[in-house]
N, C-alpha and C positions, 0 to 999 in steps of 0.2 A: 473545539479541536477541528484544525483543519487537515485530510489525508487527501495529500494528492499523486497520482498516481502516475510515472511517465509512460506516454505514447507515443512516442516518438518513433522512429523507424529503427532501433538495435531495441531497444523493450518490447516494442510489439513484435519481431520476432521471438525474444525470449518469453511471450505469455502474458505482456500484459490485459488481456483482455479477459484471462484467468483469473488474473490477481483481482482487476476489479469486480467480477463475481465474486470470488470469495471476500472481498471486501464489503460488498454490498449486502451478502448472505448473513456474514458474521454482523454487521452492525443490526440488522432486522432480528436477528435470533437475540442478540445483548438488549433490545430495544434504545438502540442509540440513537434513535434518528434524529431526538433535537438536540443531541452533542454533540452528533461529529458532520463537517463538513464532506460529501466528495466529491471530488475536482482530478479533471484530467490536466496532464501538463506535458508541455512537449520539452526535450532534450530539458533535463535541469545537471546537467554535465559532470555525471558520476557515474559514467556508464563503468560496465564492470563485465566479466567474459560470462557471468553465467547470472541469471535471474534479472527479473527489475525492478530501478529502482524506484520507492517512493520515499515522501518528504511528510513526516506527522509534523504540523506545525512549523518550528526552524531545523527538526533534526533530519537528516540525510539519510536512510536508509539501503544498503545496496545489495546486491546477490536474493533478491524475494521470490523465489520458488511455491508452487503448490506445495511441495514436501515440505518445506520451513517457514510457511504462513502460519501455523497455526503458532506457531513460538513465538513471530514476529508478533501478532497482533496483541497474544496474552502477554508481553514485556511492554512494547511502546503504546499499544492503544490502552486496552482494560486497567491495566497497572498505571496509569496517568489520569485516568476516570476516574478511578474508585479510590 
């Protein structure tokens, strides 16, 4: 699985540098390291007014907050793993 994560200049505003901590956090605590890929990526053109976005694989994910990572990851990531 590849999770990539925009840093672009309206993401990284909105936190991305959060998200891929807790990106990075949560895959070490799952012990995912040789399932999941992560990759930063600039503008993937689904910006949105609040949160950033990222891309698990081909699906688009947008509005990803601290507050709503943790739902995000247990729906598209662990739920596609397991």
């Amino acid at each position: 699985m590849i999770i990539q994560v925009c840093v672009g200049s309206s993401c990284h505003l909105k936190g991305s540098a959060e998200i891929v901590e807790l990106l990075q956090k949560a895959v070490e605590e799952n012990h995912l390291e040789n399932e999941i890929t992560l990759a930063g990526s600039f503008c993937i053109g689904k910006c949105n007014r609040i949160g950033v976005t990222v891309q698990v694989d081909d699906e688009i994910h947008v509005g990803i907050t601290k507050e709503n990572f943790k739902e995000f990851f247990n729906e598209n990531v662990l739920n596609k793993i397991n």
